[in-house]
DRENVEXKE-612818 format. One record per residue (C-alpha): residue in three letters; x negated, y, z; residue number from 1. Coordinates in steps of 0.1 Angstrom, whole numbers, plus 5000, padded with zeros to 4 digits. Layout:
<atoms>
['ALA'; [X; Y; Z]; NUM]
...
</atoms>
This chain:
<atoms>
['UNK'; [2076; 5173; 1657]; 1]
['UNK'; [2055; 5139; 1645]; 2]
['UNK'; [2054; 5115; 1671]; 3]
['UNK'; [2013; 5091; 1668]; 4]
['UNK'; [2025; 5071; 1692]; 5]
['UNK'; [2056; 5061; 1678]; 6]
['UNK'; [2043; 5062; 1646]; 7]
['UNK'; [2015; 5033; 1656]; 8]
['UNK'; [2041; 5008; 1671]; 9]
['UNK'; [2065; 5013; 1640]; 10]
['UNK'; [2036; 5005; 1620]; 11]
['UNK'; [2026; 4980; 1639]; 12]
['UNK'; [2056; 4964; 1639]; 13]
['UNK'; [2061; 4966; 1608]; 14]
['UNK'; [2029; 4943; 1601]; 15]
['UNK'; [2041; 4911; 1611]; 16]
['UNK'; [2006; 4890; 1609]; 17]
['UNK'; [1971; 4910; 1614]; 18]
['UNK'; [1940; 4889; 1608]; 19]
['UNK'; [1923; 4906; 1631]; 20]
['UNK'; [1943; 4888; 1656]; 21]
['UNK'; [1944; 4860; 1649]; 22]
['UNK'; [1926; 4844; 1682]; 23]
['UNK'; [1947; 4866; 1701]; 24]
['UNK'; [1984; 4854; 1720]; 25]
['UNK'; [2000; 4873; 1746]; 26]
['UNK'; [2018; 4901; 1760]; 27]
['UNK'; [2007; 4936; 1757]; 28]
['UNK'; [2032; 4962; 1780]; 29]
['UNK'; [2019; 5000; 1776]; 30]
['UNK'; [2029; 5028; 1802]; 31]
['UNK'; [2022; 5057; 1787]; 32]
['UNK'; [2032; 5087; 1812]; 33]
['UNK'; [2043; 5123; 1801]; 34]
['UNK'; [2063; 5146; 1820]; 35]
['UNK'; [2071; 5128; 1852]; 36]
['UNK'; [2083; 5099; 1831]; 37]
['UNK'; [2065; 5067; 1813]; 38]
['UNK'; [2072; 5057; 1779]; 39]
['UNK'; [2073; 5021; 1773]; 40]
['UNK'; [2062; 4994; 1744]; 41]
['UNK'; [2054; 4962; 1741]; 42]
['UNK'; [2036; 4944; 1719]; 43]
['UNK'; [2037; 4903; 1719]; 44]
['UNK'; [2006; 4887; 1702]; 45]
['UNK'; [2013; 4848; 1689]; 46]
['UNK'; [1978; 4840; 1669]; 47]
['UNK'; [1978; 4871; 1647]; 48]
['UNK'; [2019; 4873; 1643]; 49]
['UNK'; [2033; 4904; 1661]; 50]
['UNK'; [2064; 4915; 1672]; 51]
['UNK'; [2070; 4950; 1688]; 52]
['UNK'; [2098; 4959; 1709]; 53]
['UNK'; [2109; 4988; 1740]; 54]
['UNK'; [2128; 4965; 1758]; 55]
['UNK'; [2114; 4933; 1766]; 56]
['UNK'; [2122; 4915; 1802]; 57]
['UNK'; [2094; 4900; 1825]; 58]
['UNK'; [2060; 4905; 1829]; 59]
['UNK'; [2033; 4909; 1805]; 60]
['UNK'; [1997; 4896; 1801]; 61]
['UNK'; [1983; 4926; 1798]; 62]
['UNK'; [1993; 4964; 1815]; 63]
['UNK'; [1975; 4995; 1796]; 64]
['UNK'; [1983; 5026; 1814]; 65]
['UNK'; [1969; 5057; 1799]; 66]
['UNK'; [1988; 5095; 1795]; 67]
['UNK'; [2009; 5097; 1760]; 68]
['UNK'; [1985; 5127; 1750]; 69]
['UNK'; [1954; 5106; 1755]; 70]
['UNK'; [1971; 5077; 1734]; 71]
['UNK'; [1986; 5102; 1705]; 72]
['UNK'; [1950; 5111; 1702]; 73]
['UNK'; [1937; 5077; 1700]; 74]
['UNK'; [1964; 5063; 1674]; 75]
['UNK'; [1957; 5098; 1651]; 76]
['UNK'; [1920; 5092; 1654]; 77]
['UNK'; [1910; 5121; 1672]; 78]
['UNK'; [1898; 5105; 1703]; 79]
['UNK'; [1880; 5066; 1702]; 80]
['UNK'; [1896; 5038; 1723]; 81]
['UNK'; [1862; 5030; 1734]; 82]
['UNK'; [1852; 5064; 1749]; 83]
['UNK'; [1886; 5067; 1769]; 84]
['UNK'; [1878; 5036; 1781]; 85]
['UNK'; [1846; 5049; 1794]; 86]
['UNK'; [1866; 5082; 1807]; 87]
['UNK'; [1888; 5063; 1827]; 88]
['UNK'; [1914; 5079; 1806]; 89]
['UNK'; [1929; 5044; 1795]; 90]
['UNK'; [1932; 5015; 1818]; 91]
['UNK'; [1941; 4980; 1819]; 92]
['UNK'; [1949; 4951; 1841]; 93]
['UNK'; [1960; 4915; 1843]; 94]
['UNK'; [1945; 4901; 1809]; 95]
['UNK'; [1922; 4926; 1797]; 96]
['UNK'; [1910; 4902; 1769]; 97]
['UNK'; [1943; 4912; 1751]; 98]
['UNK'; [1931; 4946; 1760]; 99]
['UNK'; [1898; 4939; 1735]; 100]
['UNK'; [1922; 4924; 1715]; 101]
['UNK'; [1942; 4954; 1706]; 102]
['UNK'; [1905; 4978; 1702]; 103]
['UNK'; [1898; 4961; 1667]; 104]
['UNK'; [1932; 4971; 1657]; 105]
['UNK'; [1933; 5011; 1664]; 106]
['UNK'; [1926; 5035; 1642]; 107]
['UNK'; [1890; 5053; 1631]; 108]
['UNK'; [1887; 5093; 1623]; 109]
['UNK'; [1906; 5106; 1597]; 110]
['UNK'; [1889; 5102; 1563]; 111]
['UNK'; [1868; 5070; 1581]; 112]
['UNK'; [1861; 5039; 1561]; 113]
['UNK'; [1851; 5006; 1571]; 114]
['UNK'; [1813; 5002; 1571]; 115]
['UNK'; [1821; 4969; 1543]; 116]
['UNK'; [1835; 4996; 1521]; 117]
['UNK'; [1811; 5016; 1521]; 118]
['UNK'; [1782; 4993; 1518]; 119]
['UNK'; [1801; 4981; 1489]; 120]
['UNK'; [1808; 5012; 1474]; 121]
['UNK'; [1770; 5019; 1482]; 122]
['UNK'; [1756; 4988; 1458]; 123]
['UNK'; [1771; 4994; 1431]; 124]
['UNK'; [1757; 4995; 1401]; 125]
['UNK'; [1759; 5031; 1381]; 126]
</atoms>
């Protein structure tokens, strides 16, 4: 059985420097329950460079808390960070500037391109 959730960190990790975060630097710990229990990450932001790991010690900047079904459907683009927000269905605390942080990285629909590429794509010439 495919695993988003697991899927996005390994990915994520696997990035080393986004762009995107580059203003960013901090820690990012995510409960995500499921069955009575709470699965763990955490990602460490320093200026864009990222490291993921599912054991770090001490606290973080940042605590998400959200189910793992709600998150599976956010990192497979079936449900928008932005309106789980709004549900209540994700939550943060502490640093929730990290939280912001984190949106721009998530991924769109399936299929979804970035509104540059399109415009691009758009102009042109036949």
């Amino acid at each position: 059985m495919s695993n988003p959730t697991a899927s996005f960190f390994e990915a994520l990790g696997r990035r080393g420097h986004e762009p995107l975060l580059e203003d960013a630097s901090g820690t990012i710990r995510f409960d995500l329950a499921q069955d009575h229990e709470v699965d763990r990450w955490f990602v460490v932001i320093t200026h864009g460079n990222l490291r993921v790991s599912r054991d770090e010690e001490g606290e973080a900047d940042c605590l998400i808390h959200a189910s793992k079904a709600v998150f599976d459907r956010i990192v497979s683009g079936r449900s928008h960070v932005y309106a789980a927000w709004v549900r209540n269905e994700l939550r943060a605390e502490g640093d929730v500037r990290l939280a912001r942080f984190i949106q721009r990285i998530m991924p769109g629909p399936p299929g979804a391109r970035h509104p540059r590429e399109f415009a691009h794509e758009r102009n042109r010439p036949a």
